[in-house]
C-alpha positions as CSV (number, residue, x, y, z in Angstrom):
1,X,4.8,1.1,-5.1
2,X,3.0,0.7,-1.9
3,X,3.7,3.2,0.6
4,X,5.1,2.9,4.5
5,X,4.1,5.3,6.8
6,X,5.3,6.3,10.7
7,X,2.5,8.8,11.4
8,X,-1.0,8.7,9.5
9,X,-3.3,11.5,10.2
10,X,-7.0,10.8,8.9
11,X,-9.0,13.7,8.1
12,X,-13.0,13.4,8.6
13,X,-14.9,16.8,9.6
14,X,-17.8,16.1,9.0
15,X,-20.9,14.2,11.1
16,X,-20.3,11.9,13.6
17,X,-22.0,9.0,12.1
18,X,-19.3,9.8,8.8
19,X,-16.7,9.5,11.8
20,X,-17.8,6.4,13.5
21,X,-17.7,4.8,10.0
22,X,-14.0,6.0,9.2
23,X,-12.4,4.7,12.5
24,X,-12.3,0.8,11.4
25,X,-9.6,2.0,8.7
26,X,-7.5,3.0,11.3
27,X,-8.3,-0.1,13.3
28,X,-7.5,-2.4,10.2
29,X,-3.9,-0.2,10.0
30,X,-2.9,-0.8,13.3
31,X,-3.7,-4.7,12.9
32,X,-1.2,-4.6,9.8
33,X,1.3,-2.2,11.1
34,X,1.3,-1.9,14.7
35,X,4.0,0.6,15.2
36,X,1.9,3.3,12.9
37,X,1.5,6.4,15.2
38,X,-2.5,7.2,13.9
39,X,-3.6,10.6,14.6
40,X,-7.5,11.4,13.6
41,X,-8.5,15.5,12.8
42,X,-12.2,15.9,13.4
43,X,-14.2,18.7,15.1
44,X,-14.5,19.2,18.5
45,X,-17.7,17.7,18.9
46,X,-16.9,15.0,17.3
47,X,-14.1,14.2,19.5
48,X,-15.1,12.7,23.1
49,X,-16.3,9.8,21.1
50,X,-13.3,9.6,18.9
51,X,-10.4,9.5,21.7
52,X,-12.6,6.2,23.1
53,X,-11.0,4.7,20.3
54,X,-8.2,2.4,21.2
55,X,-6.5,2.5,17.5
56,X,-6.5,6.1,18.1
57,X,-3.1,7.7,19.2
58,X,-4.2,10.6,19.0
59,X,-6.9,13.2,18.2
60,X,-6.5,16.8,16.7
61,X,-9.3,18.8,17.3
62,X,-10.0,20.7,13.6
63,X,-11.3,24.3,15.3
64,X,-7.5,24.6,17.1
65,X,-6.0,23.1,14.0
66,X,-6.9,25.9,11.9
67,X,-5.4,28.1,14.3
68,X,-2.2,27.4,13.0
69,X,-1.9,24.1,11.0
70,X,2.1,24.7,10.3
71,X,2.9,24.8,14.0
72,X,0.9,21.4,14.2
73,X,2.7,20.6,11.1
74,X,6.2,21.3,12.6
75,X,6.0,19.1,15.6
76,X,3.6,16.2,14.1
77,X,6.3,14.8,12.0
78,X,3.4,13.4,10.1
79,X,4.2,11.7,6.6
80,X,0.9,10.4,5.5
81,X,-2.6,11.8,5.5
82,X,-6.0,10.4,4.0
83,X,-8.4,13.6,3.6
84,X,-11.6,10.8,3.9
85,X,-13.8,13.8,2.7
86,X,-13.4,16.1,-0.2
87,X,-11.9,19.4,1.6
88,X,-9.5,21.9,-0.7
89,X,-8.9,23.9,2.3
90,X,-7.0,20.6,4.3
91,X,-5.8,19.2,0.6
92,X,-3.8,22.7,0.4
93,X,-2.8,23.0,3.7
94,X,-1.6,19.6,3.5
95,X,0.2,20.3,-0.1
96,X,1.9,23.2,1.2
97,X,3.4,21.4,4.6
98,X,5.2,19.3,1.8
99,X,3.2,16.0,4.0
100,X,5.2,13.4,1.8
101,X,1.9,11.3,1.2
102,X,-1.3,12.8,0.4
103,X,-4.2,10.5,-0.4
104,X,-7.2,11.7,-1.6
105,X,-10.1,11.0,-4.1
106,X,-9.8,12.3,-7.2
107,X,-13.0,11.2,-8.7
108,X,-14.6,14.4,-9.2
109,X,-12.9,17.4,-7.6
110,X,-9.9,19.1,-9.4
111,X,-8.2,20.3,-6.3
112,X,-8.1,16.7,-5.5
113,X,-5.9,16.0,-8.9
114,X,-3.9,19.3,-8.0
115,X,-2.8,18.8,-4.1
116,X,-2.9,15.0,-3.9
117,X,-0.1,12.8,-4.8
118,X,-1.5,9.4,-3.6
119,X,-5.1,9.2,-5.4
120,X,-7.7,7.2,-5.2
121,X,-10.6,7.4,-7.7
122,X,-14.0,6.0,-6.9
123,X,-17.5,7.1,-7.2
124,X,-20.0,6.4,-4.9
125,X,-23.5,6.6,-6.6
126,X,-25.1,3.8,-7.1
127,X,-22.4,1.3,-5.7
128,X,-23.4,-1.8,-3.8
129,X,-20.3,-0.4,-1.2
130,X,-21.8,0.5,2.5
131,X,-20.1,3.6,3.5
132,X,-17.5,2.5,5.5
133,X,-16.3,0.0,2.8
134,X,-15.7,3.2,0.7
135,X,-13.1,4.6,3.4
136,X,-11.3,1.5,2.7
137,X,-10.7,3.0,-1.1
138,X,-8.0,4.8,0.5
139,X,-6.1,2.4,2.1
140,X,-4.8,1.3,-1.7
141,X,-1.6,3.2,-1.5
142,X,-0.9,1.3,0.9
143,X,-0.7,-2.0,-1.3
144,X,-4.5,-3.0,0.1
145,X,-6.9,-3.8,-3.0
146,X,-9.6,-5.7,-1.5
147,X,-12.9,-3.9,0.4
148,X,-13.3,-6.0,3.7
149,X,-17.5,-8.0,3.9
150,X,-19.0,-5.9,6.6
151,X,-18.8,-8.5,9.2
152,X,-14.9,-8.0,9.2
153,X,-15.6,-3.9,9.3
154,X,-18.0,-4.2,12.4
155,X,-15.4,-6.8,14.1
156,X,-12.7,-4.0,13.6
157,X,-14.3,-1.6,16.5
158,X,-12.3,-1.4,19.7
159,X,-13.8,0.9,22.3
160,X,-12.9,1.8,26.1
161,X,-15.9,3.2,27.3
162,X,-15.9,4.7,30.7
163,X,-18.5,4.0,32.7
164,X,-20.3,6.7,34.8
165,X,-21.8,6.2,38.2
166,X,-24.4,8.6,38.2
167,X,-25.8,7.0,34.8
168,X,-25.8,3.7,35.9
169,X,-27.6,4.7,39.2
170,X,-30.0,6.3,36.7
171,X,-30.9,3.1,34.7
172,X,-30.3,0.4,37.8
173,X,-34.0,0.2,38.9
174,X,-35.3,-1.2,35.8
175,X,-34.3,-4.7,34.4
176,X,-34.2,-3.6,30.5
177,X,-33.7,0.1,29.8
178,X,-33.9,1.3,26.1
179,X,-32.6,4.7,24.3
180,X,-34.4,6.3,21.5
181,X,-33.1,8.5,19.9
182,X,-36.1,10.0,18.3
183,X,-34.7,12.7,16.2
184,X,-31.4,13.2,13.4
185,X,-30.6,16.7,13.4
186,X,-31.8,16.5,9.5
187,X,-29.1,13.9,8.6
188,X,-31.7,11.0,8.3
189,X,-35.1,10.1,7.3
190,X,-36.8,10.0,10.6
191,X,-39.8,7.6,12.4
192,X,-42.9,9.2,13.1
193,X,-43.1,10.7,16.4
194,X,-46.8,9.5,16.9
195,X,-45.0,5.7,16.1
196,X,-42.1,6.0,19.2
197,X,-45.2,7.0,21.2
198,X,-47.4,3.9,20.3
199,X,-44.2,1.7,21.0
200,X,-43.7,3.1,23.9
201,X,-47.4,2.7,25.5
202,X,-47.1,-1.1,24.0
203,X,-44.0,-1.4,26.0
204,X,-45.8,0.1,29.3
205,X,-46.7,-3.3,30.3
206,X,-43.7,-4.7,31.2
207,X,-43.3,-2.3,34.8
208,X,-39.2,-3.4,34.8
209,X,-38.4,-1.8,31.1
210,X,-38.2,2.4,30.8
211,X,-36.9,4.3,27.6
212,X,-35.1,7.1,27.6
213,X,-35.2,9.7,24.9
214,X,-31.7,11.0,23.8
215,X,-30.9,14.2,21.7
216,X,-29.5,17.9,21.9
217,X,-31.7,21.0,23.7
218,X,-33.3,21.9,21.3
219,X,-34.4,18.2,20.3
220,X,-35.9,18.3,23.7
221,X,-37.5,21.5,23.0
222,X,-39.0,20.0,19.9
223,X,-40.4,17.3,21.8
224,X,-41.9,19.2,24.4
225,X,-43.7,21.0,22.1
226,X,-44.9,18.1,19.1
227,X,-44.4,15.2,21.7
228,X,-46.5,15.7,24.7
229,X,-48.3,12.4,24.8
230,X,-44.5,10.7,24.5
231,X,-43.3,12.5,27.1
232,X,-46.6,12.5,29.4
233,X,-45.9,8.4,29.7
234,X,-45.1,7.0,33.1
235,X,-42.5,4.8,31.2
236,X,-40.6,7.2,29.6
237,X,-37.7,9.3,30.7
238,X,-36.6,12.8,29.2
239,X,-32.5,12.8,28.9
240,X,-32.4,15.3,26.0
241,X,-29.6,17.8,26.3
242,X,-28.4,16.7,29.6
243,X,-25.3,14.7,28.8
244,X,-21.6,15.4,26.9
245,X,-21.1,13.3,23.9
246,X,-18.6,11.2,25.6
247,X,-21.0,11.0,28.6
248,X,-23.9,9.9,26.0
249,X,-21.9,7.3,24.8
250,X,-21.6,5.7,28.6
251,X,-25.2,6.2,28.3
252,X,-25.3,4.0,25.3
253,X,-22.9,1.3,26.5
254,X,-24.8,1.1,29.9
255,X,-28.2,0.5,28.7
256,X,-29.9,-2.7,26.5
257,X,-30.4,-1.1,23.3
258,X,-31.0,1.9,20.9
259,X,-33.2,2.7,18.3
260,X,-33.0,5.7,15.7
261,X,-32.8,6.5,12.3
262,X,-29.8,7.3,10.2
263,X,-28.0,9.8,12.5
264,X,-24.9,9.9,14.9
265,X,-25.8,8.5,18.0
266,X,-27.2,5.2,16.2
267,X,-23.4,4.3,14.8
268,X,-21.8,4.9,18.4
269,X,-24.2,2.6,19.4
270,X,-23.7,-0.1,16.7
271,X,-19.6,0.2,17.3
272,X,-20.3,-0.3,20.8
273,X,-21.7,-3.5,20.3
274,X,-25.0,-2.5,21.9
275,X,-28.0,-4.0,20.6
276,X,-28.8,-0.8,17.5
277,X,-31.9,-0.7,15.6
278,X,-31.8,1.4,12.4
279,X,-35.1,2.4,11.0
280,X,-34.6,3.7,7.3
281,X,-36.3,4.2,3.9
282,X,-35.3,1.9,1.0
283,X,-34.5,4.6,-1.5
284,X,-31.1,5.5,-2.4
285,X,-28.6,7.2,-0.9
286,X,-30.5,6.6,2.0
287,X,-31.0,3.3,2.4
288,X,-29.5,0.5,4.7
289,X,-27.3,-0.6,2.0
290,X,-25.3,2.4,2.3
291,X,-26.1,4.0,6.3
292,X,-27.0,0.9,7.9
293,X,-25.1,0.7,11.4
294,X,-22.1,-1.9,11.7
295,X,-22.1,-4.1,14.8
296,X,-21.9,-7.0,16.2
297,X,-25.6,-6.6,17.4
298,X,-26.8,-4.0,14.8
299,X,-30.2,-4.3,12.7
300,X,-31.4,-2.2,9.9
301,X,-35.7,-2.5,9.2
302,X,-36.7,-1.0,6.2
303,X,-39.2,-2.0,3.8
304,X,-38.9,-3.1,0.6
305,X,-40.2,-0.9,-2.0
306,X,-39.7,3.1,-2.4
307,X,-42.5,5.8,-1.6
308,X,-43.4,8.9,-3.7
309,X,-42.4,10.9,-1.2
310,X,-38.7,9.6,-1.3
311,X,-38.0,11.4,-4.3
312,X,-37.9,14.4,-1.7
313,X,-34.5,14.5,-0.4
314,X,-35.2,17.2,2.3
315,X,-38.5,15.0,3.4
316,X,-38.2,14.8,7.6
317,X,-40.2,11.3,6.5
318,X,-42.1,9.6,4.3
319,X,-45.0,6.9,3.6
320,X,-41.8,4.2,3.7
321,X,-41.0,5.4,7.3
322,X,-44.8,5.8,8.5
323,X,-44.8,2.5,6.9
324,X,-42.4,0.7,9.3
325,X,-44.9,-0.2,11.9
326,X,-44.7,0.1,15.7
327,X,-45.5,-3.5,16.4
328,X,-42.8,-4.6,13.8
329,X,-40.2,-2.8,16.0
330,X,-41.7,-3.9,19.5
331,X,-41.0,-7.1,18.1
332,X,-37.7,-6.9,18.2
333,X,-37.5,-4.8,21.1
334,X,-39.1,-7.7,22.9
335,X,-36.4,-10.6,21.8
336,X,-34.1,-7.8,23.1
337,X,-35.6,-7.7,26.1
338,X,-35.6,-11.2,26.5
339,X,-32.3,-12.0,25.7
340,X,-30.9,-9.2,28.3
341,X,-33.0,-10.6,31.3
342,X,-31.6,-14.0,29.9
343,X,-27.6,-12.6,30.2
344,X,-28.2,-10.8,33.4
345,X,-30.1,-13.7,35.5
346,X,-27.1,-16.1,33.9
347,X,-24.4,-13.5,35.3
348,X,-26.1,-13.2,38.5
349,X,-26.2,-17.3,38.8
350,X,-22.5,-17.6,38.0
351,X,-22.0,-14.7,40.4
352,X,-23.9,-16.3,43.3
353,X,-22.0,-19.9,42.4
354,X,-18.7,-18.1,42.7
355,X,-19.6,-16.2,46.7
């Protein structure tokens, strides 16, 4: 029997490109019952992004959680919860709280079997599913059997994104401003450093388009020391460590595009609806089949066939990634660029037509 909820909390502690790709099950919830209060437990860093979220009531922040998950418990009056990770620790705090349904997968971990009473079971290995139509395994108890085509996930996002005056005093002198985000924090095979620098000196010659490099401190300390010619460019500006996650994503939504690899900051992007490119390797699980970003103007390039050096899952990159050239990427960085200058002298026509 399908169950009814009042109060869903989803569980997802993890990165916050796993986050991004949980949210359109709560988005596709509130579509089928809008009166469902949907609470979301991530961790703290995780959560400036998450409570721009508009199918998010409300977020619980996993580091105060912990504190004292029965006091949350008492008050919550949640009845549901999806743990959208494996986690015994949340499947027994949720088992003994007596939460009436507790969906989890129960593919491979006992604890799984033990504290959850709503299972799922699916295994993701070599599926054809993207990762975000797995979350949508766990939305069967509630009657829904069918995985949505991607296109429905990326049309799910809903996002109010502040915007932020000193950011977009930063990027207003330049027609076409573009983020890389040059690093993953290990989560994903990355692009050659030496290739963002040969971009960005093919890029030099249009005077109104600048690129700013995104990342945490000590991504900018790792640039300054292996990425001096980058950074040495008249065209490029240094942003690394300087903004709040929720401040980034302002960042993101402000400028005219994004390029990175499989990491965080690329899947705010794509859920933003900001033009996202996603450079990858073909090999599995880290392909574009699985991590490619969902948007309505998100790309994926990777090339076709797998590299020796794949085989290495703790590989920074590889022949497939050296392999994705510079001029194949400009390429599309330049029908970018062409169709923002083409939006913005449109909106400035009807805005002249309209004074």
């Amino acid at each position: 029997m399908a169950i009814t909820s009042s109060h869903l909390l989803i569980c997802r502690t993890d990165n916050i490109g796993d986050v991004i790709l949980t949210l359109p099950i709560a988005a596709f919830l509130k579509q089928q019952y809008p009166a469902l209060k949907i609470s979301f437990l991530c961790r703290a860093y995780a959560a400036p992004v998450v409570k721009q979220c508009r199918s998010i009531d409300e977020v619980v922040e996993l580091e105060s959680f912990l504190l004292d998950p029965s006091a949350y418990f008492a008050h919550a009056n949640v009845d549901t919860i999806i743990l959208a990770q494996p986690n015994k620790r949340l499947a027994v705090i949720a088992f003994k709280a007596r939460i009436r349904n507790r969906i989890g997968n129960a593919r491979h971990k006992l604890y799984q079997m033990l504290y959850c009473n709503r299972r799922v079971r699916f295994k993701k290995g070599n599926s054809e599913h993207h990762e975000a139509q797995f979350n949508f395994e766990f939305l069967r108890p509630f009657g829904f059997d069918t995985i949505p085509e991607l296109p429905v996930i990326s049309a799910l996002y809903d996002f109010d994104v502040p915007q932020n005056p000193e950011i977009n005093q930063l990027l207003q002198p330049y027609r076409f401003n573009l983020i890389l985000h040059t690093k993953s924090n290990g989560h994903g095979r990355e692009w050659p450093i030496k290739h963002y620098a040969t971009l960005a000196r093919q890029l030099s010659q249009y005077p109104d388009t600048h690129l700013w490099l995104t990342g945490s401190a000590a991504e900018g300390q790792w640039l300054a020391e292996h990425a001096e010619e980058l950074l040495e460019l008249q065209n490029v500006g240094n942003l690394c460590g300087k903004y709040t996650l929720d401040q980034l994503s302002s960042l993101i939504n402000a400028a005219d595009g994004l390029i990175a690899s499989g990491t965080g900051p690329l899947h705010i992007s794509a859920a933003l609806g900001q033009r996202t490119l996603g450079l990858f390797p073909p090999t599995r699980p880290m392909h574009p089949g699985r991590w490619a970003p969902l948007g309505k103007r998100a790309q994926a390039l990777s090339l076709p066939i797998s590299c020796a050096g794949c085989k290495d899952s703790k590989a920074a990159t590889c022949a497939c990634m050296e392999n994705i050239t510079p001029e194949s990427v400009a390429e599309i960085v330049l029908r970018w660029r062409q169709e923002a200058l083409a939006e913005k002298f449109s909106s400035l026509a009807i805005s002249a037509i309209s004074d």
